[in-house]
N, C-alpha and C positions, 0 to 999 in steps of 0.2 A: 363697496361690496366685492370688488373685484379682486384686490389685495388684500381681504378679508381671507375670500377664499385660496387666494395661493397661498396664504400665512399657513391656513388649515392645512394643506395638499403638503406644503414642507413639514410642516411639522408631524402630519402621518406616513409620509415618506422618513425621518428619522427615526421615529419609534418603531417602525415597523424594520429598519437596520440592525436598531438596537438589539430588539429580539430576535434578530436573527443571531445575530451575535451571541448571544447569550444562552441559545440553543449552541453554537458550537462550542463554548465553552464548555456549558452543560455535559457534550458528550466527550472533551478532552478530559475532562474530571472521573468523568465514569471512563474513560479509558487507562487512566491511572488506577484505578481501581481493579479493572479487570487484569492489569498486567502483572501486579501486585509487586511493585517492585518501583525503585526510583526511577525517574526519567528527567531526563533534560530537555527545557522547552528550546526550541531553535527554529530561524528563520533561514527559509533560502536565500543563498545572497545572486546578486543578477550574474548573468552570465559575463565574461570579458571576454568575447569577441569568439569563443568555442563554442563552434557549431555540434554540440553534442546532446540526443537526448537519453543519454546514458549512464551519465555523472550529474554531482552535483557536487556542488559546497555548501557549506554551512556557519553560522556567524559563532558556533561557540568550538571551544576545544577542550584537551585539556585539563586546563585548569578551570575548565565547570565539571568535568571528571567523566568527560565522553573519549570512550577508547575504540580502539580498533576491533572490528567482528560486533559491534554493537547494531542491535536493528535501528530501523526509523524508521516511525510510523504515524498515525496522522489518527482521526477519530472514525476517519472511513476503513483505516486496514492499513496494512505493509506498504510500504515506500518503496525501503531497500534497506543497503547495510553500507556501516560506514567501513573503510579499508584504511585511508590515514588520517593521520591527526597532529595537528597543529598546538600552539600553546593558546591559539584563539580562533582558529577556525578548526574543519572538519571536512575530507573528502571521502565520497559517499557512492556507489555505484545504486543504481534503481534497477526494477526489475526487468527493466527491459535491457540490462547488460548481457551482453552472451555470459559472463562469467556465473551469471545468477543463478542459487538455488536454493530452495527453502522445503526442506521435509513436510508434506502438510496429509491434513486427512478429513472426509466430509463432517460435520459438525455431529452427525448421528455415531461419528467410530467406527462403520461400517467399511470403507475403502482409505486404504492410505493410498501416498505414491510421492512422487519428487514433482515440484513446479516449479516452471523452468520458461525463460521466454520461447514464445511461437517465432520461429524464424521463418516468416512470409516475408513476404510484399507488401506496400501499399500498407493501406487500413491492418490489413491482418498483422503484420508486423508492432502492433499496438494490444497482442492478447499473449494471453500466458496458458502452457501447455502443461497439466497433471497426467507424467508418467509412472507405468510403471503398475499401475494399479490391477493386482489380480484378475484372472476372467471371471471369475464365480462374481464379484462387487461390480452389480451396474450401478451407475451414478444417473438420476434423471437431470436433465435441463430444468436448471434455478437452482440445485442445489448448491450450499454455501461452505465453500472449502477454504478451513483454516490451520493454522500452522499448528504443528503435530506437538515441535517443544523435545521431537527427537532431535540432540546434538545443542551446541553449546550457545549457539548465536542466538534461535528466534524461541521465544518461548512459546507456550501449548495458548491456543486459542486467536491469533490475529488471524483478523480476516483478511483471505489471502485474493480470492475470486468467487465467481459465481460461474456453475457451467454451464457452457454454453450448447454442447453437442461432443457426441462421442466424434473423433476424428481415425479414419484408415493409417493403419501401419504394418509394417511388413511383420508384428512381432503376432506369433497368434497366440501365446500364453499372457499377455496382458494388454490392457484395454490401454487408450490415454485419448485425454477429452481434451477440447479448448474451455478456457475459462475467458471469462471478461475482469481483467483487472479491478479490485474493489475500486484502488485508488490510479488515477489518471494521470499520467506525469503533465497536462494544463493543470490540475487543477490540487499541485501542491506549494505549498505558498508556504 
């Protein structure tokens, strides 16, 4: 009875992976979709010994037709963007590079602005800051800000964050908020 029941327990512990899986797939399919445009599937490859959570590499290059200024992005949102490119691999800065930036605007059209990493400390060092945005366009907390598609890298629509709080700056003709990154650099794989 005993290994009856652990036979049961494994075997609803895999199908219950399975479908998990199959929701992500699900939403990388519909991510192709919404992009409306080719993509190249790629995994990250482990780090060698670079203490960096700012780069990345990637297993294709190339000759799977991945070039430079190309987004990467995941089924949750924006990654980052790739910079070089190999004949089989691909190096990639994420958004939490200081170089990073991506034209975006809240999903209604009503506020654009530029997102850009928050350069704190600690925890906060892990969120992204939309500047720039007019004073007349308040943005509430939870709204969902995506890439605008102004300029040649990130197309109109990836989810870029969600905000989190308008933040103090010395500019008083435009607002700029923190956002919470859609995607988490743990949890891109």
């Amino acid at each position: 009875l005993l290994v009856a029941r652990g036979r049961t327990a494994i075997e609803s512990l895999n199908v219950r992976a399975v479908a998990d899986e199959n929701v992500t797939l699900r939403r990388l399919m519909g991510l192709g979709a919404r992009l409306q445009d080719g993509f190249v599937v790629a995994e990250l490859l482990p780090r060698r010994g670079v203490d960096d959570d700012f780069t990345m590499t990637l297993n294709v290059g190339s000759s799977a037709g991945v070039q430079p200024f190309a987004p990467i992005v995941t089924a949750d949102g924006l990654v980052g963007m790739v910079e070089r490119v190999d004949a089989n691999t691909s190096f990639a800065i994420t958004w939490a590079h200081p170089d990073f930036a991506v034209s975006a605007m809240s999903v209604d059209n009503k506020a654009f602005g530029i997102v850009k990493p928050h350069l704190g400390s600690g925890v906060e060092r892990l969120l992204l800051e939309l500047k720039g945005v007019p004073y007349r366009d308040k943005l509430d907390s939870g709204a969902v800000i995506v890439s605008s598609g102004l300029g040649p890298t990130y197309p109109r629509g990836i989810v870029v964050g969600i905000v989190i709080g308008e933040i103090s700056t010395p500019e008083k003709w435009a607002r700029t908020y923190l956002l919470r990154p859609a995607v988490l650099p743990a949890n891109i794989g």
